[in-house]
N, C-alpha and C positions, 0 to 999 in steps of 0.2 A: 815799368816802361811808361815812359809821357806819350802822350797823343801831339801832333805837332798838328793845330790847327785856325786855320783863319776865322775870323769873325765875317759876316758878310761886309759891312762897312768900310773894311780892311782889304776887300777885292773889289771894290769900288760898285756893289752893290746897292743900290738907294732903292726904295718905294715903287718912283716911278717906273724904273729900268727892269725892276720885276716883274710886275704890270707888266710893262712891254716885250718881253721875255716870254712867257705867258701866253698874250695876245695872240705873237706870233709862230709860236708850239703847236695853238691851238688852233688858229688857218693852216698851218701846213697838215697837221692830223686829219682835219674835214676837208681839205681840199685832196688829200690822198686817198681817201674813200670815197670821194662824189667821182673821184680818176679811175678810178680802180677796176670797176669791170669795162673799160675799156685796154684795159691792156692786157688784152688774153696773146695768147703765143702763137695764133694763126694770124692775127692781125700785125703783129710786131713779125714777124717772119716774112709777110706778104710783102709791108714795106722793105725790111733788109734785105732780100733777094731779087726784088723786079725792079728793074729801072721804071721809073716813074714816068710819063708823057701828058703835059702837060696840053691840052685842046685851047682853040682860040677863045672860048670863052674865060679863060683863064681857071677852070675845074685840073684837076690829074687825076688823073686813071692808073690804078696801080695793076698792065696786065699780068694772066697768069704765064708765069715763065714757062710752066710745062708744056705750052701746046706746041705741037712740030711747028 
């Protein structure tokens, strides 16, 4: 059985474009760990359930929906 396979150059792979490939693999990787402990599940919950109110300073207040 043959293997059926491309050459990089052949999927329009060049130098630079790996590099840049690369580059940006490797900000998304650090930038998902420098993100990361902030998205714990009390915090993404808080936002999905409470309407948000936004004050004239322009801040929002995310309050807690349980209180009567």
């Amino acid at each position: 059985m043959y293997l059926f396979l491309f050459s990089l150059s052949e999927m329009g792979l060049t130098t630079p474009l790996i590099i840049l490939m690369i580059l940006f693999g490797g900000f998304f990787i650090v930038s998902f760990f420098i993100t990361s402990p902030n998205m714990d599940t009390k915090g993404l919950l808080r936002v999905l359930y409470s309407k948000p109110v936004r004050k004239d300073d322009g801040s929002v207040e995310y309050p807690d929906s349980r209180k009567p």
